[in-house]
N, C-alpha and C positions, 0 to 999 in steps of 0.2 A: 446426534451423529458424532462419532468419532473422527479426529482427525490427525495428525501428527505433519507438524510445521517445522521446515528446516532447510537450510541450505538450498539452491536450486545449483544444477549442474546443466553442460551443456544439452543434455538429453532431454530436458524440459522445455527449451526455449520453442519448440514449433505447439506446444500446447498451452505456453506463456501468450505466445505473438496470436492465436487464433483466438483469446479469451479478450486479448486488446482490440481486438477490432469490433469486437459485440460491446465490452464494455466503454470503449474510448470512440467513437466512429469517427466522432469529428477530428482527432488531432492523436491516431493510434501510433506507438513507438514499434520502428521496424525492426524484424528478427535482427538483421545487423548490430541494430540499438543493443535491444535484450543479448544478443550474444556477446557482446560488449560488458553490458553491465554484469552476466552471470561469470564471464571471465577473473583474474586476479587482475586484470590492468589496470582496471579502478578502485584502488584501495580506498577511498571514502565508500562506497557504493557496492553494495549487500541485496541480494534479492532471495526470497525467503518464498516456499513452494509448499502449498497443503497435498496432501495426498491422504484418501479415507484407506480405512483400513484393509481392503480390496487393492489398494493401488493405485485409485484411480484420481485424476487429479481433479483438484476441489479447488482452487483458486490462487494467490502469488500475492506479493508485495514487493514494493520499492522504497531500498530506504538508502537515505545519505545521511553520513555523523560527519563533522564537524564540532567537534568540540567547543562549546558546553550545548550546541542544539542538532538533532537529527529531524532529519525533513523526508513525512513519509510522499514519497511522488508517486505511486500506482498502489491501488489496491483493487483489487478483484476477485468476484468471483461466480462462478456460470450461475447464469438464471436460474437452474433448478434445484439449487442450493444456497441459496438467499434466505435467509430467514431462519436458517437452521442452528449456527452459531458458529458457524465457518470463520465468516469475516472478523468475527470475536476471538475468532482460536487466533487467526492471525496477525491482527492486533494486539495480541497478549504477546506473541511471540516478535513482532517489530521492538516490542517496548524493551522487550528480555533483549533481544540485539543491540540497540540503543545504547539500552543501561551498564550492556556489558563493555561497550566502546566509549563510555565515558559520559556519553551524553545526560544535560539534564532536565531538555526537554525537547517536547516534538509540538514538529508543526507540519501543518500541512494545508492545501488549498485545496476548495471546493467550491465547486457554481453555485454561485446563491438560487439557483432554480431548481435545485436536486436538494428535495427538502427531506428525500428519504435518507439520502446521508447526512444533511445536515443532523437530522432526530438520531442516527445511529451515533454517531460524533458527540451529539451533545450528550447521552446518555455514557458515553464510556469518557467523560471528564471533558470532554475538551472547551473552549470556550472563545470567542469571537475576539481575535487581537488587531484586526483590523481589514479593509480592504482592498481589492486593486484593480479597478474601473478596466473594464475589456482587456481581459487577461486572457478570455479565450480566447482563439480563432475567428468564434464566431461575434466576438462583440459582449459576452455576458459578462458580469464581475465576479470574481472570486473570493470567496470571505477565506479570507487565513484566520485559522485554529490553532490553537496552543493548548499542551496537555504537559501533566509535571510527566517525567518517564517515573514507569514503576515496573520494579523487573518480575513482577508477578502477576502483571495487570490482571 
């Protein structure tokens, strides 16, 4: 499948914010949130929106640079497009963000209980930098990941 990764604008956020709550249920970030972070008023803070070639929308990411590290906080993308190479188009396209704002490496946290992202994670570089005992909501730990940025991942 095709996809084309870029920018998100205010017009996206009610198809951001509904993909959040399938994929986040426990701790989903409100349209107010996303409409915040797809605005210019957080200049650290970048969100990046798939669209197939149809139009139709395929998935989003969250990213924050801080110079020399950007930290991806959301990624997603609907059920019926998992496994297709979606979330990969995405991640190629955070790193190209990243790497264009300076950053020189990404990090990001995941539930050590979602072993299917951990496997997608480890397989696109990233690697175990440490952890952070009930970091969810619900009580799980999160492993923080670290990847070099590469603007062609």
């Amino acid at each position: 499948m095709t996809v084309q990764v870029g920018p998100a604008v205010a017009d996206d956020v009610a198809e951001i914010a509904e993909l959040e709550l399938d994929a986040f249920p426990l701790d989903p970030w409100s349209p107010t949130l996303l409409a915040e972070a797809v605005s210019d008023r957080l200049p650290t803070v970048g969100v990046l929106v798939a669209r197939r070639d149809d139009g139709a929308f395929a998935g989003y990411a969250v990213i924050s640079v801080v110079e020399p590290d950007a930290e991806l906080q959301r990624i997603a993308v609907p059920p019926a497009l998992r496994r297709t190479g979606v979330a990969r188009a995405i991640l190629a396209a955070t790193h190209a963000h990243a790497g264009a704002r300076g950053a020189s490496r990404l990090l990001l946290e995941v539930r050590e209980d979602n072993l299917a992202a951990q496997l997608f994670y480890e397989h696109s570089g990233f690697a175990e930098l440490g952890r952070r005992p009930r970091y969810y909501r619900d009580g799980t730990t999160a492993l923080v990941l670290s990847a070099p940025v590469t603007m062609g991942a």
